[in-house]
C-alpha positions in Angstrom: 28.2 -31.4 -14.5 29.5 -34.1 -12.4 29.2 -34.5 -8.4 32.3 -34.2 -6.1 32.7 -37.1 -3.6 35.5 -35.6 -1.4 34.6 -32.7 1.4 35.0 -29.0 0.2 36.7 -27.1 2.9 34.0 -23.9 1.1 31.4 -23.8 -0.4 31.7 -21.1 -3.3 34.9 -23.2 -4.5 32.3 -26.6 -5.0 29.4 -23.9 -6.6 32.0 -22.1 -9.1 31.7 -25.0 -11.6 27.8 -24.4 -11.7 27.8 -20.3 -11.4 26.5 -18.0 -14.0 26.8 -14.2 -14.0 23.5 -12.6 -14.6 25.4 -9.5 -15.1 25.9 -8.2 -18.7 28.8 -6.5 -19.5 28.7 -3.3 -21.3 28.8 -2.7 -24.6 31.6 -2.0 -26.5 32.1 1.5 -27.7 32.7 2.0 -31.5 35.7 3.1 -32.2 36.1 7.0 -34.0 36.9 7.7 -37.3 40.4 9.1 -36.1 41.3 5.7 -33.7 40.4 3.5 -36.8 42.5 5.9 -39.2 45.8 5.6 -36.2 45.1 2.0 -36.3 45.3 1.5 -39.7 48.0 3.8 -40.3 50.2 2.0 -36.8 49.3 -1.3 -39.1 50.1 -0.2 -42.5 53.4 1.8 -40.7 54.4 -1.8 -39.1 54.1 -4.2 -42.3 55.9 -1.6 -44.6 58.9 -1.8 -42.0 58.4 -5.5 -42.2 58.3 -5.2 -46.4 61.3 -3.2 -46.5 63.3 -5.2 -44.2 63.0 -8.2 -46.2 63.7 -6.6 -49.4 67.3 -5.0 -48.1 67.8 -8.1 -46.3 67.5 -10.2 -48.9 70.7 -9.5 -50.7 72.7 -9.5 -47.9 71.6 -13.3 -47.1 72.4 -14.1 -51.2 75.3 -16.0 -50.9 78.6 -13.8 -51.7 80.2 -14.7 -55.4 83.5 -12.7 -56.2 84.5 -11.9 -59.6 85.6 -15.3 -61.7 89.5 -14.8 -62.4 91.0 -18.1 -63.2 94.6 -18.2 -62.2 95.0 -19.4 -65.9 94.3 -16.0 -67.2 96.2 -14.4 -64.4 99.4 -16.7 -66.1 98.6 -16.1 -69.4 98.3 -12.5 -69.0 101.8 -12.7 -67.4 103.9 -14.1 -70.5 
């Protein structure tokens, strides 16, 4: 740690670089088999929508080709 050379108006804000908790927190709970099974259904639900939005969106950013007619034939046809 390094040493302050200008005045602290309070103390506690000079000590907070150098406090440790000896508090622990708790533990965590394990989760239940039916939180893990929401979970992982909420997940599975959320990157199928993902999936299937890129496969329907797909085609629609394919750039759009119209049926080849070339006014050629269109003439020919004509005569």
């Amino acid at each position: 740690m390094f040493l302050r050379r200008e005045p602290v108006p309070f103390t506690f804000v000079a000590e907070a670089d150098r406090f440790r908790s000896n508090v622990t927190p708790p533990p965590r709970e394990s989760l239940s088999k039916t939180q893990l099974a929401a979970r992982t259904l909420v997940g599975l639900t959320v990157v199928a929508g993902l999936v299937g939005s890129l496969l329907f969106g797909m085609p629609a950013l394919q750039p759009h080709k119209a049926p080849e007619k070339s006014q050629q034939s269109q003439a020919s046809e004509g005569r």
